[in-house]
N, C-alpha and C positions, 0 to 999 in steps of 0.2 A: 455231403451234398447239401448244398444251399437249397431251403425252401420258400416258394412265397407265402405271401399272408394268407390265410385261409378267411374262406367268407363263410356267410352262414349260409347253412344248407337250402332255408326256405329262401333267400334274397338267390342264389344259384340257379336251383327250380325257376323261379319269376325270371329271370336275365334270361335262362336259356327257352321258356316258351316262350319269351316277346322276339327273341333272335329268330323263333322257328316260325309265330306268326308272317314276321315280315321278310320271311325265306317263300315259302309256300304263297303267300298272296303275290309276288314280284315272280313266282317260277310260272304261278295259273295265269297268269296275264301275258307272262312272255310264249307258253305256251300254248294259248288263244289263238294269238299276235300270228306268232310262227304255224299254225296250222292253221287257219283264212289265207294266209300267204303260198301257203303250199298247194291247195287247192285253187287259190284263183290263175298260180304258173300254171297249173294243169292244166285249168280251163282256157287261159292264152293259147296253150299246146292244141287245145283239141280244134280251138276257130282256125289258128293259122292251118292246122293239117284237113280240117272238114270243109272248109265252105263251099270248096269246089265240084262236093261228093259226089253230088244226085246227076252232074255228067257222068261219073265214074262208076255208079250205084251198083251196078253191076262186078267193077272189082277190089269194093270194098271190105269184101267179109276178110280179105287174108290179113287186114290192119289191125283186127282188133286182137289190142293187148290186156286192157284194162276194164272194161266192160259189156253194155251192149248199145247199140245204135239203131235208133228206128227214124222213118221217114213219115210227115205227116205233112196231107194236104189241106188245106184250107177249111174243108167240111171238118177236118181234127178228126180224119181218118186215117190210120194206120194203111201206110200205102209199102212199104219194107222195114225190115228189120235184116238186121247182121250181129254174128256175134252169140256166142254161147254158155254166158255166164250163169252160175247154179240160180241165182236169184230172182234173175228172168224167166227162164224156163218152168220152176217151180210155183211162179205165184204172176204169173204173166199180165194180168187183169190190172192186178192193183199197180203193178207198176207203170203201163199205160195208163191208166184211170189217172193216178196223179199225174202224168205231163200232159194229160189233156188239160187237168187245171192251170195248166203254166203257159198256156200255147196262145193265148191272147198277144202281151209283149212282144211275143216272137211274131207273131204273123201280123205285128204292126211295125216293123223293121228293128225292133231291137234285140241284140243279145242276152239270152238271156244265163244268168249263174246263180241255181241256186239248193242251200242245204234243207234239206229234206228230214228234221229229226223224229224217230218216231219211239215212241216207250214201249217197253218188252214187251207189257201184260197188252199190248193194242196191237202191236205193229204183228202184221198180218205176212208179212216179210222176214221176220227177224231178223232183221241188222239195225242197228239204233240210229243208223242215217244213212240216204242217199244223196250223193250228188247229181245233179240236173244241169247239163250243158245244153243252150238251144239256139242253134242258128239260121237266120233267117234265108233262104235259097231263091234268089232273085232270077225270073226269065221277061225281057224287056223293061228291065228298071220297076219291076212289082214281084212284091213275094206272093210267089205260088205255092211254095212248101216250106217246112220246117225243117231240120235234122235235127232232133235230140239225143244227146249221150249221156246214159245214165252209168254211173260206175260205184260204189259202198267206197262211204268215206269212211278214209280211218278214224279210228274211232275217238273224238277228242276227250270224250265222257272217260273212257277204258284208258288215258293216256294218262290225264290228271291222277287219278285213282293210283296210277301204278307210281307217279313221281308223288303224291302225297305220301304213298308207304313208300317208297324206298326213302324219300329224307325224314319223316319220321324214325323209321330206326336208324336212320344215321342217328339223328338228333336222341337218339335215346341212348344211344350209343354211348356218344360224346358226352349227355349229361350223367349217363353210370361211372364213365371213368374220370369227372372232372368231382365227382360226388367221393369215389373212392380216393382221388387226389386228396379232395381237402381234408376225406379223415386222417389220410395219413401223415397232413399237415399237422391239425390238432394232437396228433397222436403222438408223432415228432415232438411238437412243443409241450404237450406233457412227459415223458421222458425225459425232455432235456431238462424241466423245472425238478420232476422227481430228481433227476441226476446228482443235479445242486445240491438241492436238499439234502440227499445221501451225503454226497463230500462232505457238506458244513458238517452235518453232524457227525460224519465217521472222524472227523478228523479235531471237532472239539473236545470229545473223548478225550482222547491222549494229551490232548494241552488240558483242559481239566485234573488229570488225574497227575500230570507233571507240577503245573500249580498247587495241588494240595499235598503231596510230597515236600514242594520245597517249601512251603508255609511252612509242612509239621517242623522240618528240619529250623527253619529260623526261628519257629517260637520255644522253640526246646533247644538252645542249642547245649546244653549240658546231657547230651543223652551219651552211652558209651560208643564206643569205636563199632562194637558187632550192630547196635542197633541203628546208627547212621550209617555203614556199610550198605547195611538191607534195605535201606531207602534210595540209596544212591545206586543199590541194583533195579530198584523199583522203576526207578526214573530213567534210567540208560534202557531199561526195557519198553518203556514206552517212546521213548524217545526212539527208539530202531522202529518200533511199531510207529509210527508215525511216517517217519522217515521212507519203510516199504509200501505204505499207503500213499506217500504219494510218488513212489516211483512206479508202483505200479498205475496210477490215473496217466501219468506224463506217458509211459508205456502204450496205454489204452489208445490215449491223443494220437502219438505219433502212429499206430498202427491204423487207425480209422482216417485219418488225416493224408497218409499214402508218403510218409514221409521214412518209413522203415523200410527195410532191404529187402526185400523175400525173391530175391532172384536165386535162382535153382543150378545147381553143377550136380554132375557124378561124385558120389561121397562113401566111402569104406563106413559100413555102420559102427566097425570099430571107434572111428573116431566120433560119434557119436555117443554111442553110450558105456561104453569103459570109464570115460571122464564123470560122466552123471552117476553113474549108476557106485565107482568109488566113494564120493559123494556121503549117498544117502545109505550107504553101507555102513561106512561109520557112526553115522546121524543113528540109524535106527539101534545101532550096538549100543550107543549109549543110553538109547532109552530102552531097551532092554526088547526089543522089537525084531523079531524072523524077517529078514529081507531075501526074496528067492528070487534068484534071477535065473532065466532057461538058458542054456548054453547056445543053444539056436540064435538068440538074439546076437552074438556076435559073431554070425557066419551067415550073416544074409545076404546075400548078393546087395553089390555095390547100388546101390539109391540115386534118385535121380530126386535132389531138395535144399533146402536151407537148412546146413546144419545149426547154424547157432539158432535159429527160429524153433528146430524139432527140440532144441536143447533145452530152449525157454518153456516150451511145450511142456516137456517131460517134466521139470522144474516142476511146476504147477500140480502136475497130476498126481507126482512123488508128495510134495511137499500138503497135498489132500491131505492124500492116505494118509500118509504119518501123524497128521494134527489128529484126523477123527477115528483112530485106531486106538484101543489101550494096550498098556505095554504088557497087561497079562494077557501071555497066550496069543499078542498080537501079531499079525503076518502080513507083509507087500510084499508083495510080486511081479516081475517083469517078462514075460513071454511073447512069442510072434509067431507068425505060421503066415504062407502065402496064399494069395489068393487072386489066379489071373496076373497081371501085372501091377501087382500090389502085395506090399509089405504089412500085414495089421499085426496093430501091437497091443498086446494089451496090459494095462497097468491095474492092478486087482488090492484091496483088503480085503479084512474077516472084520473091519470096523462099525461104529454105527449103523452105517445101511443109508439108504434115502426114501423115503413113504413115495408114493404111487402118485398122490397128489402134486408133493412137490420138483418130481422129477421132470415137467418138460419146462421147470422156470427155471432152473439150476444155474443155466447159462447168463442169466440177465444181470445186469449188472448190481449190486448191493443186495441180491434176491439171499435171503438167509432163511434156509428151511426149515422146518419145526425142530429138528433135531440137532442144529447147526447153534440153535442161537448163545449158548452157554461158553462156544468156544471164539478166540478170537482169530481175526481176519480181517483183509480190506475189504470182503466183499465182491471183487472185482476179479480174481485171478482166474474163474471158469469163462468168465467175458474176455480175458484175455486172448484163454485157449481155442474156444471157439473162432475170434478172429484171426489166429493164425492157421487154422486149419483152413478157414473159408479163403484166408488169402492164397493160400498154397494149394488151394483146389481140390483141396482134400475131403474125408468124411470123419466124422466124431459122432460115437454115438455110446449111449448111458446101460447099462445092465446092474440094478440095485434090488436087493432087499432090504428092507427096516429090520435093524439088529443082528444082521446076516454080513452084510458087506456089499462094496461095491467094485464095476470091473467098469474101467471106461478103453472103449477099443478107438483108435485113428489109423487110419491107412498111410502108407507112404509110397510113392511110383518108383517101380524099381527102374532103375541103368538100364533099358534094353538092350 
């Protein structure tokens, strides 16, 4: 997976508060905007449907939806009311008292609209704002009364507050996972440099020690037949080591790269591990090493997998055991048992072991554990394993002692 450039965390930080500043300041504005607007439709609603009331005064009360409605005559006396909202009934005074303060404009012909806001620890009311609708009620071309409508505006203080917290935790949202992005940027592009570094070195090794082979041989070349022999085994040995190092990285490449097979058929486990398991039967005979294989293992119900990928698999976990095993007394093993719809196998020695510490790096690529480093290898072949398991959707998991041995179990999906 191609990754971008990573930024630094604190330049990230600053981009995404100036991004949330001028989110927030253009939402509180538009939300202003949009609630004076809403309210003044209301108020158009309430002139076009009132002004003809105080004829009708009498069958007004069945209209009200949204608040309450009183009638006031020119003394800026309360001449009716309609309407049975909690806010009226419970604090009745204050709410008259202020559209008495409003009742001037209106009883000089103008409409009047207007917000009413009042603070918790004062308002005598509690609601943080009222609306004030007032219209003027003409009888011969002079206003003789008022009708005002008073109704709780919603609330724009309680609006803002809720859209600052919700894009707030978006915006914190978005800057944890854009935060967790770019370490895993950094973290990407450190691996891939360790990676490097691993190859160079694992692999100047083996040209190094080919180089000083053939020096010894050219500067001596009078040495006998057995003693140039042993060198020229030396060198074909390094030279294979070389060679598996880097089939195994090309390996690596191609299986991270999505360029390897791992498509799955119905598969007889015979033809799976008969072939491997011959193999390392031999291998281990001649280093002098117990190889047990359970009889189970080739009567498992048909598999539902990549044989040549479990084959590579098995490769890898055999060819462990056998390097970190001695040949006194030494033992690998192959057994399986089911479980649900699932094949686990497990591949076990009585070798080395693996320490506590280094068992959950095992997998990483060039990771060489305290115990490991004396022997040779590419480094790479439990990264292999691991990536054919995860490609085959499968599970791999570790059971080790230091000095005890180890048993590494994988699942396989059986042929339903």
């Amino acid at each position: 997976m191609k990754l971008s450039k990573p930024f630094k965390t604190a330049n990230l930080v600053l981009m995404m508060i100036a991004i949330y500043l001028c989110v927030v300041v253009a939402g509180s504005v538009f939300i202003n905007y949009a609630h004076v607007g809403m309210h003044e439709k209301r108020y158009i609603n309430i002139c076009n449907s009132y002004k003809d009331v105080y004829e009708q005064v009498n069958h007004v009360g069945g209209v009200d939806h949204i608040g309450v409605g009183m009638v006031f005559n020119r003394d800026k006396e309360e001449i009716y009311s309609f309407g049975k909202t909690s806010f009226y009934s419970m604090k009745r005074n204050f709410v008259v008292d202020a559209a008495v303060d409003m009742l001037d404009p209106a009883l000089a012909g103008n409409e009047v609209f207007e917000l009413r806001w009042f603070a918790p620890d004062k308002s005598e009311v509690g609601y943080t704002s009222l609306i004030y609708a007032m219209v003027p009620i003409y009888e011969d071309g002079i206003v003789t009364k008022v009708l005002c409508y008073v109704f709780e505006a919603q609330n724009y203080l309680e609006i803002s507050i809720g859209y600052v917290v919700l894009i707030t935790l978006f915006f914190v949202l978005i800057l944890i996972v854009m935060i967790m992005h770019n370490r895993n940027i950094i973290r990407y592009e450190d691996a891939q440099k360790k990676y490097i570094d691993n190859v160079t070195h694992e692999m100047k090794t083996p040209v190094a020690s080919i180089k000083a082979l053939a020096e010894a041989l050219s500067d001596n070349m009078d040495r006998d037949q057995i003693e140039r022999d042993k060198l020229y085994g030396m060198i074909l040995r390094e030279a294979n080591r070389q060679e598996r190092m880097i089939k195994n990285i090309l390996d690596l490449s191609k299986i991270q790269g999505g360029m390897a097979d791992f498509s799955v058929k119905p598969t007889h486990s015979g033809e799976i591990f008969e072939e491997i398991c011959n193999k390392y039967e031999d291998r281990c005979y001649m280093m002098d090493i117990r190889f047990l294989v359970s009889p189970d293992v080739y009567t498992l119900p048909d598999l539902l997998t990549n044989s040549e990928r479990i084959k590579q698999l098995l490769d890898i976990l055999l060819s462990n055991a056998q390097k970190f095993t001695d040949s006194e007394n030494g033992m690998i093993g192959i057994s399986s048992k089911l479980f649900k719809k699932k094949a686990i196998i497990c591949v076990e020695d009585n070798g080395i072991g693996i320490s506590e510490k280094d068992l959950p790096h095992i997998c990483e690529r060039f990771y060489r554990s305290t115990t490991a480093n004396n022997y040779n290898g590419s480094g790479i072949g439990l990264a292999i394993a691991e990536e054919i398991v995860t490609k085959l959707k499968e599970k791999m998991w570790f059971e080790s002692t230091l000095g005890q041995g180890t048993k590494v179990y994988f699942s396989i999906t059986l042929n339903n």
